[in-house]
C-alpha positions as CSV (number, residue, x, y, z in Angstrom):
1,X,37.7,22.0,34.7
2,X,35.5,23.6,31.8
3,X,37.5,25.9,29.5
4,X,36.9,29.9,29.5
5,X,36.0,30.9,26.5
6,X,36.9,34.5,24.9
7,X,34.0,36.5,24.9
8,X,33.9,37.3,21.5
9,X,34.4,33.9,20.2
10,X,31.2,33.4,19.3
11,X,30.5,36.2,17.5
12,X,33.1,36.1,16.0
13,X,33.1,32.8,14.2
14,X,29.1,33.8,14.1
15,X,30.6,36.8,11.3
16,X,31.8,34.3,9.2
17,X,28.2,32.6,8.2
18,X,26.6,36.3,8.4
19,X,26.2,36.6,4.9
20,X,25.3,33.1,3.2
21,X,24.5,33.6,-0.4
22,X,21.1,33.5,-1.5
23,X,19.3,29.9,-2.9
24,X,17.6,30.8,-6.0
25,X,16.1,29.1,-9.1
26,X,15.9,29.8,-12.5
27,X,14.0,31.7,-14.0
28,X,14.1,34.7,-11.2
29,X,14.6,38.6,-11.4
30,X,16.7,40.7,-8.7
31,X,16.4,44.1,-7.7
32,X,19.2,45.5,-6.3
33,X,20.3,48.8,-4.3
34,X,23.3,50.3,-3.0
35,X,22.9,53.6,-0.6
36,X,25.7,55.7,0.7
37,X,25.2,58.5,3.2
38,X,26.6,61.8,2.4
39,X,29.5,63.0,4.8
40,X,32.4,61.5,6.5
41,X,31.7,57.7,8.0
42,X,32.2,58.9,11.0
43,X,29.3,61.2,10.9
44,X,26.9,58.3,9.2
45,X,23.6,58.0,11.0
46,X,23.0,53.9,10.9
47,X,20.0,54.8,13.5
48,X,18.4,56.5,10.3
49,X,19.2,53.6,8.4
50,X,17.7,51.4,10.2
51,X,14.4,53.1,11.0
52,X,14.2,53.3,6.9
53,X,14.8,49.5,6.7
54,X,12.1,49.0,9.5
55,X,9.7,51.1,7.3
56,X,9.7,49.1,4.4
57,X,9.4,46.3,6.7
58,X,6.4,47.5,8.2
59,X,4.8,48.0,4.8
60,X,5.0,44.4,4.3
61,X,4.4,43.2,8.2
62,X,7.9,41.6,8.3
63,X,9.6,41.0,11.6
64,X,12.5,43.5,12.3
65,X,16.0,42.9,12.2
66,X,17.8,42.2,15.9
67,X,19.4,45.3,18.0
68,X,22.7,46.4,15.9
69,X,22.5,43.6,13.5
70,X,24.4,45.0,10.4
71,X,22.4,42.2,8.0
72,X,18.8,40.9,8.0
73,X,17.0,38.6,5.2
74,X,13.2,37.6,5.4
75,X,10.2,37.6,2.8
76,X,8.5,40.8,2.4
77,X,5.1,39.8,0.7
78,X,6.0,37.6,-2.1
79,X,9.4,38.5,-2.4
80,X,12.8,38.0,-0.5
81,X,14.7,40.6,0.9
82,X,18.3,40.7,1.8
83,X,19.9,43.9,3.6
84,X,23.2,44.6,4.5
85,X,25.3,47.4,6.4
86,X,28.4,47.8,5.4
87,X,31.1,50.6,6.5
88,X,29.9,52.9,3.7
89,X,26.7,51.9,2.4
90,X,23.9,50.2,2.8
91,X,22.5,47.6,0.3
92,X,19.0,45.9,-0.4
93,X,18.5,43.4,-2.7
94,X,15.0,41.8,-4.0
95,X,14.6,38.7,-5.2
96,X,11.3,37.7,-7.1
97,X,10.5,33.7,-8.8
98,X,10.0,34.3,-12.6
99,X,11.0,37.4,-14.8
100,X,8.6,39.8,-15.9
101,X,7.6,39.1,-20.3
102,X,9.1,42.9,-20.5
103,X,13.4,42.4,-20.4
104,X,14.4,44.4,-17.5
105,X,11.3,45.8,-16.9
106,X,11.7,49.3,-14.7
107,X,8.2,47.9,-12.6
108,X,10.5,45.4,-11.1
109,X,11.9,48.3,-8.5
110,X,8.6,49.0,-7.7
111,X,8.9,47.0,-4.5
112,X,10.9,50.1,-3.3
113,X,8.0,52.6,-3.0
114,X,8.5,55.7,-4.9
115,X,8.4,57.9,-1.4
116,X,9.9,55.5,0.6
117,X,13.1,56.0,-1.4
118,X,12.5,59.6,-1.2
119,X,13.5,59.3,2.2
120,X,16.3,57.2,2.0
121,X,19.4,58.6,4.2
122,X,21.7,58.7,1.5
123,X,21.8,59.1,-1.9
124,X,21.8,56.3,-4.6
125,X,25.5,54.6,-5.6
126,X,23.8,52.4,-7.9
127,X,21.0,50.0,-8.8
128,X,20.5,47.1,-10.5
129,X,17.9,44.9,-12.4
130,X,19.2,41.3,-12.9
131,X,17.3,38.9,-14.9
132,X,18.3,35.0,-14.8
133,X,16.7,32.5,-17.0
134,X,17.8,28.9,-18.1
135,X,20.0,29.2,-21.4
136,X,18.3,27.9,-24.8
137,X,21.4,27.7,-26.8
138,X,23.8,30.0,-27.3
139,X,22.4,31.3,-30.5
140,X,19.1,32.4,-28.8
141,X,21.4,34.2,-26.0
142,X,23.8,35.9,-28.5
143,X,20.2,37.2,-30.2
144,X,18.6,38.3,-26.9
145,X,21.9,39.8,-25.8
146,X,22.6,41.7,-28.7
147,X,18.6,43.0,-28.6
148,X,19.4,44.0,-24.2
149,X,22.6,45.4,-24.2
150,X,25.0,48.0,-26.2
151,X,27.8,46.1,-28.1
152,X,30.3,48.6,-27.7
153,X,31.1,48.0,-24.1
154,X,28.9,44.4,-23.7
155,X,31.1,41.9,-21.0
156,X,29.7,38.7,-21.4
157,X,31.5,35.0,-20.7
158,X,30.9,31.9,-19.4
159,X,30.9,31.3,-16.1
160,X,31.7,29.0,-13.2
161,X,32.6,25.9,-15.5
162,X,30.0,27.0,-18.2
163,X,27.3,25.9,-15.8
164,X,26.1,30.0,-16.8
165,X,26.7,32.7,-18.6
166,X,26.5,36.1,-17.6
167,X,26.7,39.3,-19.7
168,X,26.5,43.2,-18.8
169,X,27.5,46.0,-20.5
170,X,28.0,48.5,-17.3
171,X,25.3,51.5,-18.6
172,X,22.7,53.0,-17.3
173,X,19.3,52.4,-19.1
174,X,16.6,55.1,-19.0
175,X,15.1,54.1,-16.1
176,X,18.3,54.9,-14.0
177,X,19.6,51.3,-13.4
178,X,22.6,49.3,-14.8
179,X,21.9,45.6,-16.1
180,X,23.0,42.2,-15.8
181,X,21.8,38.9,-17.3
182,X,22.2,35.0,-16.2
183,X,21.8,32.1,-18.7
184,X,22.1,28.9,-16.5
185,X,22.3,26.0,-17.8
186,X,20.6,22.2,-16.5
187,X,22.0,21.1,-13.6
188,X,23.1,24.2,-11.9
189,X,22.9,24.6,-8.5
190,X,20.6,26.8,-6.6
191,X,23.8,27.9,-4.1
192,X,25.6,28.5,-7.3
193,X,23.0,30.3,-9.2
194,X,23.0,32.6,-5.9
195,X,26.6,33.3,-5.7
196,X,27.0,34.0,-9.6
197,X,23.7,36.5,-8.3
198,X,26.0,38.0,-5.6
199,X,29.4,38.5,-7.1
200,X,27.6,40.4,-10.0
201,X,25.8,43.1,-8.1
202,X,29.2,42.9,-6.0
203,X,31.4,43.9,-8.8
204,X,29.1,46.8,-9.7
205,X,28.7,48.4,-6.2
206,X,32.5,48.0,-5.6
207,X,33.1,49.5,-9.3
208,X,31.1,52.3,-8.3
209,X,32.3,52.6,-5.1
210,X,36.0,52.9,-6.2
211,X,35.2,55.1,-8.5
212,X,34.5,57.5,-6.0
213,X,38.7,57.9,-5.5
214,X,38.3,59.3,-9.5
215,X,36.3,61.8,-8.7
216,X,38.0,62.5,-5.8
217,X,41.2,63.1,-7.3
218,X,39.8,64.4,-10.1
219,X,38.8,67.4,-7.9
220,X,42.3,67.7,-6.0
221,X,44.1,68.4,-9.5
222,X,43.8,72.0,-9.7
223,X,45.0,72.4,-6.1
224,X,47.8,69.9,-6.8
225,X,48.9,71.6,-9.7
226,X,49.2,74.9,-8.1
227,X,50.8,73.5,-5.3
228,X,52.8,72.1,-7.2
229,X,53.7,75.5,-9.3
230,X,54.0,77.0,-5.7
231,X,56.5,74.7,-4.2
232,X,58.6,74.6,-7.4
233,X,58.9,78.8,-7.7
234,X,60.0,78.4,-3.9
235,X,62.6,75.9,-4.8
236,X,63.7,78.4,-7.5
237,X,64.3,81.3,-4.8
238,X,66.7,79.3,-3.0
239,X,69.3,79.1,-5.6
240,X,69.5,83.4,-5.5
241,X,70.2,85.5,-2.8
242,X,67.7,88.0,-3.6
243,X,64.8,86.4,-1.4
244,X,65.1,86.4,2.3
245,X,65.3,82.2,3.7
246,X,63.2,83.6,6.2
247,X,60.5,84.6,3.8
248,X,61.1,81.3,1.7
249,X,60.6,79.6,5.1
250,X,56.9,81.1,5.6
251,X,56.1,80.0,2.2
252,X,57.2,76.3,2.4
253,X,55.4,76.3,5.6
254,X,52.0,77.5,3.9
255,X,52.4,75.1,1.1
256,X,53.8,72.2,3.5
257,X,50.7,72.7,5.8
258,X,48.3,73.2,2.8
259,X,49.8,69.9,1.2
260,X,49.2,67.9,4.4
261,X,45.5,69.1,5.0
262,X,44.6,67.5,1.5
263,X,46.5,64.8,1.9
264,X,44.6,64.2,5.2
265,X,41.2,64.8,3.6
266,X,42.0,62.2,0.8
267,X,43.9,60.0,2.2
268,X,40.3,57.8,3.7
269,X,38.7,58.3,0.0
270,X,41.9,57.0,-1.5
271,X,42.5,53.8,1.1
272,X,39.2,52.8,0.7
273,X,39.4,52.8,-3.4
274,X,42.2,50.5,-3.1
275,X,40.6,48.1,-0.7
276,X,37.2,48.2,-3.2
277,X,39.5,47.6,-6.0
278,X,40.9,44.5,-4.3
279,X,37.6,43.2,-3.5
280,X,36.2,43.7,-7.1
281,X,39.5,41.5,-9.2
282,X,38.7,38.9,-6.3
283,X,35.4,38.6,-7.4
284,X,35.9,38.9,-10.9
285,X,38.6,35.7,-10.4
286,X,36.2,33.8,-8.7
287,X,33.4,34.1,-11.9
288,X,36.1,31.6,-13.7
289,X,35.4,33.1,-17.0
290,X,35.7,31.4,-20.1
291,X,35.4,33.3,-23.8
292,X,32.4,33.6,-25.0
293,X,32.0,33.5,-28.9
294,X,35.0,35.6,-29.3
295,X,33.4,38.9,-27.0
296,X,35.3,40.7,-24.3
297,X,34.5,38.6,-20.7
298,X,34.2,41.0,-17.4
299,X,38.2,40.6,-16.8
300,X,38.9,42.1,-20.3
301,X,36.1,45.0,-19.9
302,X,37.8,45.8,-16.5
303,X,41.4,46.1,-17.9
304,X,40.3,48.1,-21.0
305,X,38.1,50.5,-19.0
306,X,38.4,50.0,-15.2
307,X,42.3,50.0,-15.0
308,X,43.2,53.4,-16.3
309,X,40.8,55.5,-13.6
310,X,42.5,53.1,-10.9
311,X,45.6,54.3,-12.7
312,X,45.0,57.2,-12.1
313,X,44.0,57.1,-8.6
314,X,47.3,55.4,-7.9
315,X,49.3,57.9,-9.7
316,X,47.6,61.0,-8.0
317,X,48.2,59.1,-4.6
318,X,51.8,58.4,-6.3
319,X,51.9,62.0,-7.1
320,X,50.3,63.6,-3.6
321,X,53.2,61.6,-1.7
322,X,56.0,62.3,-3.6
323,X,55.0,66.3,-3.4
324,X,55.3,65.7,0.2
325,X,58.1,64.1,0.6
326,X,60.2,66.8,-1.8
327,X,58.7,69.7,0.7
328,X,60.3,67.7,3.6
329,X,63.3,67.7,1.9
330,X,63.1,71.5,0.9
331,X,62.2,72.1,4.7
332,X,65.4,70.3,5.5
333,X,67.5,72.3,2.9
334,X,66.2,75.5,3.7
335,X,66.3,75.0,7.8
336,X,69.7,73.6,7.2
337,X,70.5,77.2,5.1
338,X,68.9,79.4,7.7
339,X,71.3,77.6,10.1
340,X,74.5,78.4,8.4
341,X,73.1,82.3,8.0
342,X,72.3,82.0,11.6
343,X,75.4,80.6,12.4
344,X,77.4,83.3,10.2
345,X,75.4,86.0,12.2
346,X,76.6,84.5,15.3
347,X,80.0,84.3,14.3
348,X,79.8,88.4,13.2
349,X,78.5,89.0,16.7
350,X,80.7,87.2,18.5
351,X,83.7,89.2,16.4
352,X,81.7,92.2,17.2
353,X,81.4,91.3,21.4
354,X,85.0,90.6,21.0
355,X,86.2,94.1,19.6
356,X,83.5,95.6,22.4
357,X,85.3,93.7,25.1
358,X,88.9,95.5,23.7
359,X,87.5,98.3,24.1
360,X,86.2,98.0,27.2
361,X,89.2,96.6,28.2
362,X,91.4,99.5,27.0
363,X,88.6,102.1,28.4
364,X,89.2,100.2,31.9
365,X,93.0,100.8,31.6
366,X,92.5,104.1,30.7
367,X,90.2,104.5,33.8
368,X,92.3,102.5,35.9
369,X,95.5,104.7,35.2
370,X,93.1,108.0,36.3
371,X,91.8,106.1,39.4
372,X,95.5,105.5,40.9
373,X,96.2,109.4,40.0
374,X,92.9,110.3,41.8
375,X,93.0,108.2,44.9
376,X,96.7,109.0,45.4
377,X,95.5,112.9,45.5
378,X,93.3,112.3,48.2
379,X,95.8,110.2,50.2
380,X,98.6,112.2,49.6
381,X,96.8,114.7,51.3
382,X,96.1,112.7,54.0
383,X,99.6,111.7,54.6
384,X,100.4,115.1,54.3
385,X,98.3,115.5,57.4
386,X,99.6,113.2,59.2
387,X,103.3,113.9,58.9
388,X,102.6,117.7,59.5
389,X,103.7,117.4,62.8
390,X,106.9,115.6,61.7
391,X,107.8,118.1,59.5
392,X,109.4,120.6,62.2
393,X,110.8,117.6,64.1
394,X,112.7,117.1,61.0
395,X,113.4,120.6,59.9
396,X,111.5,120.2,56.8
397,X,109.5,122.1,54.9
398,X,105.3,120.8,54.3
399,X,106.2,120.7,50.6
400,X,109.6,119.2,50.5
401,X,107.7,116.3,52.9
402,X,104.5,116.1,50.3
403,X,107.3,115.5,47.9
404,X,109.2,113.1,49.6
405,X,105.9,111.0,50.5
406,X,103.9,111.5,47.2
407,X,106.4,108.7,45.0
408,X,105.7,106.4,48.0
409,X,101.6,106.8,48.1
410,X,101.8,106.7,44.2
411,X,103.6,103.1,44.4
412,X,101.4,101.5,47.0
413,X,97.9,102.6,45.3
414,X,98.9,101.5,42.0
415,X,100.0,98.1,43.5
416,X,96.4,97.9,46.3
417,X,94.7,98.6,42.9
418,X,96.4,95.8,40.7
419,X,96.3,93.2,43.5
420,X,92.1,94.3,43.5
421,X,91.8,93.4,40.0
422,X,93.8,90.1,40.4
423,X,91.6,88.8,42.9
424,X,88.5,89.9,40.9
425,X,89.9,87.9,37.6
């Protein structure tokens, strides 16, 4: 019997070979962009993206990507393009044989057309211009690196069991792109020339993208800070009785609800940072850099100027959690003193229902006592009535008879009455 298989197998192991890295010889110059739309992901518009990726593809007569295909790669002309989606950008990258006689020459982004990127449906992460050319020595590449680059914050190493060796120093020149440079030497592979190609413009777009969180929290400190001022004046107002719970109450609820809303806004900028900042040490680990000549390598660069905004990323997330947890636990302090003022207030009511209930109690006597005089009046006169006729049988006077029967009517009220209110109790 033939096996079902999942429906998604296929595409599913089809992911994993989605993105082979490029084949590429030296000499050769990449041109490389990253694109991020503005807004939430949610609201990205990848139809937009891919009618500007179509465009460009037009321009050059190249054959269009499949329905909801989230890579492409195909010549454009005389060059190689490669085009990814990913969940918050969008990145093309160029590839042209041979590097232009001027060292990162700004024409080599011309195969981007000035008002094609004009139109782009996003706004610009970063961009790169990558040069790679065989190595003559390392005393010619010290010399043309120290001429490219500025010293100050230069990351250079070798690479991949010295088969390269790559240098950057992470600016932006003049013509509003960051640089990177590949010495290979004989013997290197094409694949490996390709991934050493990849993982570069792969730490920079994941540098740039984490950096995002920076900024991010950058902009939540004021708010943070008078949060935090807020919820520690409210913490203050519970040690005095001068300030009503209930009005601390409304106040920890603002700055609770407050708290959580920015939490909630930051919370996808701040997840994704950590995940980009994963992805950038892997690919720094898999350049297997060696020392070059005594200068900083890309690990070195990234723990001396990378680290500390991570840092603080990680401490404002630190920081954002631990606010929240101490207004739980101020919610819980303060609910648990409204419920021992509540619970006094009860316990004065109930004092006062029971001093009511005397009363009442006593008043009911009272009225009791007056209901046995007044009910008797009315049937002593109706015995008096009725033994009328009796009266001259007996030789006795109406009022001696009234006063002989009035004791007796008295008694047998007063005890109809108190057998009532037993059977009511």
């Amino acid at each position: 019997m033939p096996l079902n298989d999942h429906p998604l197998r296929y595409p599913l192991v089809n992911e994993l070979h989605a993105r082979p890295f490029p084949t590429l010889k030296s000499p050769c110059s990449v041109a490389f962009l990253a694109l991020k739309a503005e807004g939430p992901v949610a609201a990205r518009n990848r139809a937009a993206e891919r009618a500007h990726l179509i465009d460009l593809l037009d321009r050059h007569g190249a054959a269009h990507p499949q329905p909801g295909a989230t890579h492409w790669s195909g010549e454009i002309g005389r060059h190689m393009l490669k085009w990814e989606s990913h969940t918050e950008f969008v990145t093309y990258t160029v590839f042209s044989d041979g590097v232009p006689e001027r060292p990162f020459d700004p024409a080599s982004f011309d195969v981007f057309p000035q008002d094609w990127l004009e139109q782009a449906p996003g706004r610009r992460v970063t961009s790169i211009l990558l040069r790679v050319e065989p190595s003559r020595g390392e005393d010619e590449v010290h010399d043309q690196i120290e001429d490219w680059f500025v010293g100050e914050s230069l990351a250079i190493a070798h690479a991949i069991e010295r088969d390269a060796i790559i240098a950057g120093d992470f600016r932006i020149d003049p013509a509003g792109h960051a640089r990177f440079s590949v010495f290979t030497n004989d013997g290197i592979g094409t694949r490996r020339i390709g991934r050493v190609v990849q993982r570069l413009c792969e730490i920079e777009t994941y540098r740039a993208m984490s950096m995002l969180g920076l900024a991010r929290v950058r902009a939540l400190e004021p708010d943070m800070a008078r949060i935090d001022a807020e919820l520690t004046r409210l913490i203050g107002t519970m040690r005095d009785d001068a300030t009503r719970s209930e009005d601390t109450l409304a106040g920890l609820l603002s700055v609770s609800a407050e708290l959580e809303d920015i939490a909630a806004q930051a919370a996808y900028r701040l997840a994704a940072t950590k995940a980009y900042e994963a992805i950038l040490r892997e690919r720094v680990a898999m350049l297997r850099e060696e020392r070059f000549r005594g200068r900083q390598t890309f690990g070195e660069f990234m723990m001396r100027r990378y680290d500390p905004a991570m840092r603080t990323v990680r401490a404002a997330e630190a920081r954002l959690a631990a606010m929240s947890a101490r207004a739980i636990r101020v919610g819980e302090l303060l609910r648990t003193r409204v419920d021992v003022e509540r619970s006094a207030q009860n316990q004065a009511l109930l004092a006062s229902m029971d001093q009511r209930a005397d009363a009442q109690l006593r008043l009911q006597q009272t009225v009791e006592g007056l209901s046995v005089v007044a009910i008797s009046y009315y049937a002593v006169s109706l015995v008096g009535y009725l033994s009328y006729p009796l009266a001259d049988a007996a030789h006795l006077s109406k009022g001696m008879l009234l006063a002989m029967v009035t004791p007796l009517v008295v008694l047998v009220v007063w005890w109809m009455i108190r057998r009532i209110r037993k059977r009511l109790h």
